[in-house]
TINU-228245 format. One line per 10 residues: number of its first residue (from 0); for each residue z negated, y, x of N, C-alpha, C. Coordinates in nm, 2 decimals. Atoms other than C-alpha are relative to their C-alpha. Layout:
NUM) Z,Y,X,Z,Y,X,Z,Y,X ~ ... .
end
This chain:
0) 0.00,0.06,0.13,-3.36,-1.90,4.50,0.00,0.11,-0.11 ~ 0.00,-0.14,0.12,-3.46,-1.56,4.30,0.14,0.07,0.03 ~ -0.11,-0.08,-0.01,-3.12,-1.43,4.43,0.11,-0.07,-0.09 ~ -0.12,0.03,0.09,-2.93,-1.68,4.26,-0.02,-0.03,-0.14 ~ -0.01,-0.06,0.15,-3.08,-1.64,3.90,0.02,0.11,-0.02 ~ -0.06,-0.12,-0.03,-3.03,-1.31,3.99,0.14,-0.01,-0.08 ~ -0.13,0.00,0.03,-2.67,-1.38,3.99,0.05,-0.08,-0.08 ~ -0.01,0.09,0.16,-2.67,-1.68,3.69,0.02,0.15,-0.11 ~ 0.08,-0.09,0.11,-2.83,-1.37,3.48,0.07,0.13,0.00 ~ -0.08,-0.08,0.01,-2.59,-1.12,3.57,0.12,-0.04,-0.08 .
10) -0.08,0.09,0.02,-2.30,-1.39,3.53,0.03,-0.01,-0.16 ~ 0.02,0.04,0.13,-2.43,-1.42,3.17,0.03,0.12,-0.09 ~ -0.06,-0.15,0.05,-2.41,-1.06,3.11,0.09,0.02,0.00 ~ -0.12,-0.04,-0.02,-2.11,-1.01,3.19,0.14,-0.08,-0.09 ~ -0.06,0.09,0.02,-1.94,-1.31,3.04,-0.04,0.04,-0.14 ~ 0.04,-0.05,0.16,-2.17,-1.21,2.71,0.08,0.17,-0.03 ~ -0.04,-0.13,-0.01,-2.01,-0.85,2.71,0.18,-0.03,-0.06 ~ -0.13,-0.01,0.07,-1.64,-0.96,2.73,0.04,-0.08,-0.08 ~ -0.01,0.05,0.17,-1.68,-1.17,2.43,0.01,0.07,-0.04 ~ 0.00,-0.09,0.09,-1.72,-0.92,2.25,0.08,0.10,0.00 .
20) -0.09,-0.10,-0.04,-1.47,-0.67,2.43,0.08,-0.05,-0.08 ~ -0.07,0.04,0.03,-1.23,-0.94,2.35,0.06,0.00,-0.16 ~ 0.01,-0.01,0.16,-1.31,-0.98,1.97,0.03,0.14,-0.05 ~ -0.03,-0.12,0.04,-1.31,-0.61,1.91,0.14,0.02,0.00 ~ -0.20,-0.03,-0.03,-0.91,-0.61,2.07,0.05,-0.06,-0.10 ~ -0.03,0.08,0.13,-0.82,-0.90,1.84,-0.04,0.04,-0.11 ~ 0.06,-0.07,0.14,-0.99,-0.76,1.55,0.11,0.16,-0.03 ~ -0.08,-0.18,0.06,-0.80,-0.39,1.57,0.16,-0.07,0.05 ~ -0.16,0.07,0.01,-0.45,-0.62,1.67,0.02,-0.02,-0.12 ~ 0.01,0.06,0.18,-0.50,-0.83,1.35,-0.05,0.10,-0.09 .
30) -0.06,-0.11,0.14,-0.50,-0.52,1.11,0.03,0.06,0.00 ~ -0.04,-0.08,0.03,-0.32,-0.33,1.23,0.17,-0.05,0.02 ~ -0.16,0.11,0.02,0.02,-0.64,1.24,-0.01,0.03,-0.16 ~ 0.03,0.04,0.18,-0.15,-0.70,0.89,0.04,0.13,-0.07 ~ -0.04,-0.12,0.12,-0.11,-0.33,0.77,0.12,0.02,0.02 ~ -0.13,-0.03,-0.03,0.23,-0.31,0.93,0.08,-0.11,-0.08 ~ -0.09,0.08,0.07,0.35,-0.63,0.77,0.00,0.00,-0.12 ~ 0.06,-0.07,0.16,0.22,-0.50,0.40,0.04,0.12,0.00 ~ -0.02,-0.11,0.07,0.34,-0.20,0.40,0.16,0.01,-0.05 ~ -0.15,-0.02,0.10,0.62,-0.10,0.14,0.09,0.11,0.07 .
40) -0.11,-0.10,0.00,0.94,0.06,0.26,0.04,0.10,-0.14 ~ -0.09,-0.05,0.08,1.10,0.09,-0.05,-0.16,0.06,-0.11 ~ 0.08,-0.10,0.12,0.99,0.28,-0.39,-0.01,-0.08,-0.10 ~ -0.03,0.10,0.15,0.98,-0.06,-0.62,-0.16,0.02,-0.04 ~ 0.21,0.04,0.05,0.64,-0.14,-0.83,-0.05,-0.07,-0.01 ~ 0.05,0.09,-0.02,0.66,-0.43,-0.71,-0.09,-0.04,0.13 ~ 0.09,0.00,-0.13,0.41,-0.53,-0.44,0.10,-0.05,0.08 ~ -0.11,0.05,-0.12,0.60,-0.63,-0.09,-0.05,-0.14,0.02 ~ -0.01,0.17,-0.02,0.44,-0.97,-0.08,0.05,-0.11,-0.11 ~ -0.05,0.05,0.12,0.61,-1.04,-0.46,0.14,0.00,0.08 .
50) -0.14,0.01,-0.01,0.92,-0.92,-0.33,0.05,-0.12,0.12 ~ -0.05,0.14,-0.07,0.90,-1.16,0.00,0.00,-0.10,-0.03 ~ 0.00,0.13,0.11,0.83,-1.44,-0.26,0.15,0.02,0.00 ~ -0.11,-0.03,0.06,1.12,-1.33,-0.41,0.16,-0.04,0.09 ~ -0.10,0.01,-0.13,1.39,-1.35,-0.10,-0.03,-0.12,0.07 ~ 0.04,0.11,-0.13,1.18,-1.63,0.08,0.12,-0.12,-0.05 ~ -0.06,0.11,0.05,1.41,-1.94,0.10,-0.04,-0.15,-0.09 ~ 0.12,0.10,0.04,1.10,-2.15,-0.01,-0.07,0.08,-0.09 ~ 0.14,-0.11,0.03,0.89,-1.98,-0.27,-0.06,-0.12,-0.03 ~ 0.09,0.12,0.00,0.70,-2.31,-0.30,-0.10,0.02,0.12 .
60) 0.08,0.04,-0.15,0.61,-2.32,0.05,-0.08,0.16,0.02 ~ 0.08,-0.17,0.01,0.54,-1.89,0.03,-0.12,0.01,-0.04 ~ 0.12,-0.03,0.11,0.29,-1.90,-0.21,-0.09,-0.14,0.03 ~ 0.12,0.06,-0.07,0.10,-2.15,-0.06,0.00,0.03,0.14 ~ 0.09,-0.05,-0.13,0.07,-2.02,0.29,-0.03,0.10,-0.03 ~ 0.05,-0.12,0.03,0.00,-1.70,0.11,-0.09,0.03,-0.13 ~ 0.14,0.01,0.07,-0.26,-1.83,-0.11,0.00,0.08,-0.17 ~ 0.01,-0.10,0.10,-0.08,-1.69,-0.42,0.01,-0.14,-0.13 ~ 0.01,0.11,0.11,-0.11,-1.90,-0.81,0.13,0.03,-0.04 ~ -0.14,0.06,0.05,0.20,-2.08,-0.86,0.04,-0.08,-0.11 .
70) -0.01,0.10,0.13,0.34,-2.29,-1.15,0.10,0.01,-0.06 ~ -0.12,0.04,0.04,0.64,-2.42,-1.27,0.08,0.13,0.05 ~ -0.05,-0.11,-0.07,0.83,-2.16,-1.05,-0.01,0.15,-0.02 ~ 0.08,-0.12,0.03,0.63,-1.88,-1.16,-0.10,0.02,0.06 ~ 0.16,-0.05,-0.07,0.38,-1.66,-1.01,-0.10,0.10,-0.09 ~ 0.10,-0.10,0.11,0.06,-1.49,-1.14,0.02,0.12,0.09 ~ 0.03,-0.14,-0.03,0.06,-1.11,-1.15,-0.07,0.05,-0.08 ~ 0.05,-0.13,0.08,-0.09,-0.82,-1.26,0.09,0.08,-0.02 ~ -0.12,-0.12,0.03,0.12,-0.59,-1.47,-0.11,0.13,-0.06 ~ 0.09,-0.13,0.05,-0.05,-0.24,-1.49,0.16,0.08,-0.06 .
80) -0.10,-0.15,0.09,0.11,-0.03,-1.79,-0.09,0.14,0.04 ~ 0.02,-0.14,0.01,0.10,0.35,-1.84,-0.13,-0.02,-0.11 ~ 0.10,-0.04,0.11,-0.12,0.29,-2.18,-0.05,-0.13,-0.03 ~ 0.04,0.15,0.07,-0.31,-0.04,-2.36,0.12,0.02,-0.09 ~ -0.03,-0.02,0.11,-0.09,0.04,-2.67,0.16,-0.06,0.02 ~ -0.13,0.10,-0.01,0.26,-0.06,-2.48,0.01,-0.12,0.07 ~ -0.04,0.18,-0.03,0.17,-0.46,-2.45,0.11,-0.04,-0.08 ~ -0.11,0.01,0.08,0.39,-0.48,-2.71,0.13,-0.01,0.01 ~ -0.13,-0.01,-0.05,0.70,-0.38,-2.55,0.03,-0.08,0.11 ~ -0.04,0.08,-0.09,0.67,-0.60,-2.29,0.10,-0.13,-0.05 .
90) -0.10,0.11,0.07,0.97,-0.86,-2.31,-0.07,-0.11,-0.04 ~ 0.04,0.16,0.06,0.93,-1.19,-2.52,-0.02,-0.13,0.09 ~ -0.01,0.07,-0.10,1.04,-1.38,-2.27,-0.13,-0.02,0.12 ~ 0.10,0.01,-0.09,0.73,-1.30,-2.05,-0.14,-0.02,-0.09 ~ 0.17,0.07,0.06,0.41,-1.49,-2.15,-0.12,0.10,0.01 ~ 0.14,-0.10,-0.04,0.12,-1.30,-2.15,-0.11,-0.08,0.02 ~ 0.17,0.08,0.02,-0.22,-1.50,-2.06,-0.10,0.10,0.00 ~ 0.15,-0.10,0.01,-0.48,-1.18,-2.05,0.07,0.08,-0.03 ~ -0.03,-0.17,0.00,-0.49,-0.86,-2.13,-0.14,0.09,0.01 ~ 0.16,-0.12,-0.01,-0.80,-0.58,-2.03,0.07,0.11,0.05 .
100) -0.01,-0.10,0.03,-0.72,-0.27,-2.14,0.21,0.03,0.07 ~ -0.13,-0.04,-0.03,-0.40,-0.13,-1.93,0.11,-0.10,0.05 ~ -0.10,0.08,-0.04,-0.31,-0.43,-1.77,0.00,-0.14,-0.02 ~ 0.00,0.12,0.05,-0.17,-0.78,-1.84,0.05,-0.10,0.12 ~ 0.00,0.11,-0.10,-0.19,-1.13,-1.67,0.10,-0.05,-0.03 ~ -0.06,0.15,0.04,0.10,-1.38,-1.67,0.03,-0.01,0.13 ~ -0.11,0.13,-0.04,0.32,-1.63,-1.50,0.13,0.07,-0.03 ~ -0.15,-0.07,0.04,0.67,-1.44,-1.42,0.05,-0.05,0.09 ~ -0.12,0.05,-0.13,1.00,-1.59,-1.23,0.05,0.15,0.05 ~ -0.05,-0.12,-0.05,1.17,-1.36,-1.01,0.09,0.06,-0.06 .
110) -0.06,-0.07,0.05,1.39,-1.27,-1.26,-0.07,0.12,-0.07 ~ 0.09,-0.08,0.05,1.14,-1.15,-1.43,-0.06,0.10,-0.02 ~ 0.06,-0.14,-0.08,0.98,-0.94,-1.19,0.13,0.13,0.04 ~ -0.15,-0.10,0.02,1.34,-0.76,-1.19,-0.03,0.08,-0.10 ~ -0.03,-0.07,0.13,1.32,-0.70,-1.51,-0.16,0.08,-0.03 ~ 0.08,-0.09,0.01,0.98,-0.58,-1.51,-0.02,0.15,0.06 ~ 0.00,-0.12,-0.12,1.06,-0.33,-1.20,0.09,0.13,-0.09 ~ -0.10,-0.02,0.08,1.32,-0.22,-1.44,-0.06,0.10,-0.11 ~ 0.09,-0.06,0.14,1.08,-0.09,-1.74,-0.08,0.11,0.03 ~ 0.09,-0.13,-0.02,0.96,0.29,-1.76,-0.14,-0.04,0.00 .
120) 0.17,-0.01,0.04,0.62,0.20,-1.89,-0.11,-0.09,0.11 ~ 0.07,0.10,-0.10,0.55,-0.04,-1.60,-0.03,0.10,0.08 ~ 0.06,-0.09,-0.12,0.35,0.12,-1.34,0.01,-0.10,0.10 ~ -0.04,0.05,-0.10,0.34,-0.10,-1.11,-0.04,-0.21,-0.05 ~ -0.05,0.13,0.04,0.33,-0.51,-1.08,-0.04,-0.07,0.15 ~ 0.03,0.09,-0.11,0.08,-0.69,-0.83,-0.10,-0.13,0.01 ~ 0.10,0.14,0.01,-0.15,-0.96,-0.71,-0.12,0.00,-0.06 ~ 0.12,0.02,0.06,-0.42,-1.10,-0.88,-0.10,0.08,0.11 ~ 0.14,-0.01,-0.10,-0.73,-0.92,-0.73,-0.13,-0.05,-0.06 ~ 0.12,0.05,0.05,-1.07,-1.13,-0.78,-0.07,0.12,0.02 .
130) 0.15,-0.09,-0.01,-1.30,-0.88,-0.64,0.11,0.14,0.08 ~ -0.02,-0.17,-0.14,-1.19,-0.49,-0.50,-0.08,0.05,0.00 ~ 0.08,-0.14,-0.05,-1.30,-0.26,-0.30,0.03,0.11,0.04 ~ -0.12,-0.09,-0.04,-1.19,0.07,-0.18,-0.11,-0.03,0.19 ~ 0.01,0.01,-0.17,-1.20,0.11,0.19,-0.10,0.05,0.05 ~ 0.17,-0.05,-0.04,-1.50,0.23,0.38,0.06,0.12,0.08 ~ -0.05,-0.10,-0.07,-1.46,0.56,0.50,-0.02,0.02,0.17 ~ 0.00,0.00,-0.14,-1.36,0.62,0.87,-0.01,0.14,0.05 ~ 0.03,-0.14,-0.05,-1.55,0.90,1.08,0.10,0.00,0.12 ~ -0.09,-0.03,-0.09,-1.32,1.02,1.32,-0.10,0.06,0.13 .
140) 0.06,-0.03,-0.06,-1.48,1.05,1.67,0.10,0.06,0.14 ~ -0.09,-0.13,-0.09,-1.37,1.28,1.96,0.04,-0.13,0.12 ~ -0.09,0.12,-0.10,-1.13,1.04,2.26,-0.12,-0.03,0.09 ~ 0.07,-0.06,-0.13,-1.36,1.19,2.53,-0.18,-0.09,-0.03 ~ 0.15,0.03,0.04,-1.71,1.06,2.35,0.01,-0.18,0.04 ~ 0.02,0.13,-0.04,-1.82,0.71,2.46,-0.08,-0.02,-0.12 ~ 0.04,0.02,0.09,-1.88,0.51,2.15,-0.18,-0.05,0.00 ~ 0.16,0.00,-0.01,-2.29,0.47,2.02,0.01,-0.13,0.08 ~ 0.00,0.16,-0.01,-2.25,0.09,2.07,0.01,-0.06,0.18 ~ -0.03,0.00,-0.14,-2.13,0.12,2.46,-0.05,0.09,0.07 .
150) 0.06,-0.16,-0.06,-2.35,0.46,2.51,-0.08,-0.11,0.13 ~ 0.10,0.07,-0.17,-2.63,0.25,2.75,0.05,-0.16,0.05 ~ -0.03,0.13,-0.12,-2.46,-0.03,2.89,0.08,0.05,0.17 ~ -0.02,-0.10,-0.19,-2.34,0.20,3.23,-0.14,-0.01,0.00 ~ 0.08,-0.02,-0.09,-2.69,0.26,3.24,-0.09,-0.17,0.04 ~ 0.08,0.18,-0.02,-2.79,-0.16,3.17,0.05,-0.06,0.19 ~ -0.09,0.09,-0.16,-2.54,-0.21,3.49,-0.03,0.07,0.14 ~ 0.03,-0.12,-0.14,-2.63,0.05,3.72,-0.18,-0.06,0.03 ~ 0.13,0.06,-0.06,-3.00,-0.08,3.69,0.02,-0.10,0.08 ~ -0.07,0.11,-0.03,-2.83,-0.46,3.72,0.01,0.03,0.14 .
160) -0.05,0.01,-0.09,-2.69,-0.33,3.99,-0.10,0.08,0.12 ~ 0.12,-0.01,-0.14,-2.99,-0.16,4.21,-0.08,-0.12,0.02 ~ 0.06,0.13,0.03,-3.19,-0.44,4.12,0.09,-0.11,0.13 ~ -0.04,0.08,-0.10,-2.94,-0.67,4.31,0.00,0.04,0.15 ~ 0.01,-0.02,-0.15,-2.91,-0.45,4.64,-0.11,0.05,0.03 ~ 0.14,-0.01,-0.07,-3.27,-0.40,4.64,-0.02,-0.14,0.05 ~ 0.05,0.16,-0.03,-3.31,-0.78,4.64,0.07,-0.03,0.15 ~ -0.11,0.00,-0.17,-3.03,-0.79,4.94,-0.08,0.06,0.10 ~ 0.07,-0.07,-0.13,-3.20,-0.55,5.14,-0.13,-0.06,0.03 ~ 0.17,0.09,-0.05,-3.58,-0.72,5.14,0.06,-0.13,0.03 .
170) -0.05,0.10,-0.03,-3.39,-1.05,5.15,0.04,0.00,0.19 ~ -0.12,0.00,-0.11,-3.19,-0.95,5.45,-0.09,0.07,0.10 ~ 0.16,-0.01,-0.14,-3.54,-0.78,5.64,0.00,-0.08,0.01 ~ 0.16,0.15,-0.02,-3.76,-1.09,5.55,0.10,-0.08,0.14 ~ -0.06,0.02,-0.09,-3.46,-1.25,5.74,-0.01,0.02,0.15 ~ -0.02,-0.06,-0.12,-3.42,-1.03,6.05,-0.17,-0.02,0.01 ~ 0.13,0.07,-0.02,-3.80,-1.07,6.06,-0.02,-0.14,0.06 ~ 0.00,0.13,-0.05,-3.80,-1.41,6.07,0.08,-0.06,0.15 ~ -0.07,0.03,-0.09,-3.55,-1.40,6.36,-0.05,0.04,0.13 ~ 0.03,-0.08,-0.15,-3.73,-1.18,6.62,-0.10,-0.06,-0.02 .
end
């Protein structure tokens, strides 16, 4: 009976572990499709998820699987100038709803965003961001080193694992005992 909680309680280990192996793989898949499918070829100032708006055959259906603010066939952006002082030059035609400091909010059609790509003083021309952050800095660790997080689980399993063939061997006397 103690041999087969034994093996429930290993069972459990084991099964609890490659959860987590699993999730770790999926987790470094999913960002690094995500950083490959975001990243800009070309040299525009416009962001690459404006421009697939832009080309998609649906920008209705785009900008809502991609969670972007749509309205009457316009999208919201951020237009970062060079200076506060050239809002002014921005064309007529493009509405302005905010402005703080260098850069301005509106509602632009894809023509639009042409014509903004178009303008010296535009720096660049992206998505609303509610909240940023910059990235968290990544320590670079040597191939050969076994990460902290996985340092003592060889030694959790190697215990696990006397543990079970000690149990075997007194099991497997008491047995032969019992027989003579």
């Amino acid at each position: 009976m103690n041999f087969r909680l034994l093996l429930l309680f290993l069972l459990f280990l084991l099964i609890q572990n490659s959860n987590s192996i699993l999730a770790e793989n999926i987790d470094s898949e999913n960002s690094s499709a995500s950083n490959k499918e975001f990243a800009s070829t070309s040299e525009s100032k416009i962001h690459p998820i404006l421009i697939q708006w832009q080309i998609s055959e649906n920008p209705n259906e785009f900008a809502k699987e991609n969670n972007l603010s749509y309205k009457d066939n316009k999208i919201k952006v951020y237009i970062y100038l060079e200076s506060a002082e050239l809002r002014s030059k921005i064309p007529h035609e493009i509405t302005i709803a905010a402005f703080d400091d260098k850069i301005a909010v509106s509602f632009v059609s894809s023509e639009q965003l042409d014509k903004l790509d178009d303008l010296d003083f535009v720096e660049r021309v992206m998505l609303p961001d509610l909240a940023h952050t910059p990235p968290i800095p990544q320590i670079e660790q040597p191939e050969t080193q076994i990460p902290e997080e996985n340092r003592y689980d060889y030694l959790v399993w190697i215990v696990i694992g006397g543990i079970v063939i000690s149990t075997n061997i007194a099991i497997f006397k008491k047995r032969k005992k019992l027989q003579d």
